[in-house]
N, C-alpha and C positions, 0 to 999 in steps of 0.2 A: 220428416222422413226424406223428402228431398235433398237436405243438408247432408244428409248421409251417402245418399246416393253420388253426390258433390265429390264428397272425398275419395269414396269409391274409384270412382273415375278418375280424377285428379292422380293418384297415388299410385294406381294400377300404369296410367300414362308415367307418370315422374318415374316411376319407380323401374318398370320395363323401359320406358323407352331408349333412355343413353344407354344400354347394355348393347342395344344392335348393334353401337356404334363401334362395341369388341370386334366383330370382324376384318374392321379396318386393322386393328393392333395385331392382331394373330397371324398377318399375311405372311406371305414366303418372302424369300429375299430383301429379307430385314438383313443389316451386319448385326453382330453380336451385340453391340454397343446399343442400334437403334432398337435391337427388339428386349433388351434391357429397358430403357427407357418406355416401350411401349407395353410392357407385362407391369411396370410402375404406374402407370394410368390405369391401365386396368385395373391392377388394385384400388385405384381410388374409383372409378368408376361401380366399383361392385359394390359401394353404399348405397349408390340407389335400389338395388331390387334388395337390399336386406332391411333397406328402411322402407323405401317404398311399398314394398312389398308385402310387407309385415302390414302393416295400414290397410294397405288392399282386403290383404284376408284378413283381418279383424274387422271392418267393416262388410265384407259379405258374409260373413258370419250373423253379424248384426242386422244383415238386411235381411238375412232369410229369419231367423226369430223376431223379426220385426212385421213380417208379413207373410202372406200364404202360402210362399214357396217352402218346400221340403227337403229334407238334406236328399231323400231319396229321387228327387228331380233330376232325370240321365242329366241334364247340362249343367246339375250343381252338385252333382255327384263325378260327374266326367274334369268337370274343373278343378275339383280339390285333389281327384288320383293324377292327373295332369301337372296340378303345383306338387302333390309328392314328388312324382316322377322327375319332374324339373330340378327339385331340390337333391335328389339323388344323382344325375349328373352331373350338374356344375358343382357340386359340393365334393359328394361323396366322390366322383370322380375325376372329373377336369380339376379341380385344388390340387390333389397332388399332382396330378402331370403338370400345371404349371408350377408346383413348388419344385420338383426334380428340374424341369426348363430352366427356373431360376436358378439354384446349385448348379447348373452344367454351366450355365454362362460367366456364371463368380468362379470358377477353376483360375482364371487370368488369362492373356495374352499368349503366354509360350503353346499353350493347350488349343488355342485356338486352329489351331495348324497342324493339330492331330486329326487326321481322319478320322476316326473311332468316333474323337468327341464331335467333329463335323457330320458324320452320319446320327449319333445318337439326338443333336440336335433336331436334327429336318425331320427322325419321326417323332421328338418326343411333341413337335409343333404341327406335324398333320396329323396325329393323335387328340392334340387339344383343338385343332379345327375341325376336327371328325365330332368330337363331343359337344364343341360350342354348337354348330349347327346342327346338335341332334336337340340341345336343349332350346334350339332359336326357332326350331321347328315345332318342338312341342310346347313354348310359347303363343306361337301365331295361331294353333290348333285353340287354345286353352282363351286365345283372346275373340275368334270365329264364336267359340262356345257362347262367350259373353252378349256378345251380339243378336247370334239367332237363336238362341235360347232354345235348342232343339228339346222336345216333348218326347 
């Protein structure tokens, strides 16, 4: 049972933790070029919480049929509406605002020096910083859960 618990932890760490480190990639007064470059790591960066992640919650799965906790348990019941909820912003939400960010910045060079596509940039990227930070928030909320395992 301990091995499990192992992974758990392990995988919940690996798997969240370089996501926080999107913040840095999402900032403002990126040029077009570098925040190309920085929505590209992102991308790669976003294997950890689907692998990680995935792991996480197949092992706490495993660890509550494996032991006396209950799905109906508010902290193990608050964590999984928590991971839906999670999975609904960055997915269902923040994906496309950063796939639109990416098609605005492949327009090219001449575009760049459009206004229009200069403002559509700055809110399509404090749109995806509005959602990173709603989903980075209901992270840290969902990792508190883990911890004090409120009753």
């Amino acid at each position: 049972m301990e091995w499990l618990i192992w992974i758990h932890v392990l995988s919940a760490m690996i798997g969240i933790g370089p996501t926080y480190f999107g913040h840095i990639l999402l900032r403002k007064k990126q040029s077009s070029n570098q925040l190309q470059q920085s929505l590209a790591l992102f991308g790669l960066l976003n294997y950890f919480p689907k692998i990680g992640g995935t792991i996480a919650v197949v092992s706490g799965v495993a660890l509550v049929a494996a032991t006396g906790w209950n799905f109906s348990d508010l902290w193990i019941l608050g964590s999984l509406v928590l991971y839906v909820m999670i999975q609904i912003v960055a997915v269902g939400m923040l994906g496309p605002v950063l796939k639109q960010l990416m098609q605005l910045l492949n327009i090219g060079d001449d575009a760049e020096n459009d206004p229009g596509v200069a403002t559509n940039k700055t809110a399509l990227l404090a749109k995806a910083n509005r959602l990173y930070n709603t989903a980075s928030i209901l992270g840290l909320v969902l990792i508190l859960f883990m911890i004090v395992k409120p009753m």
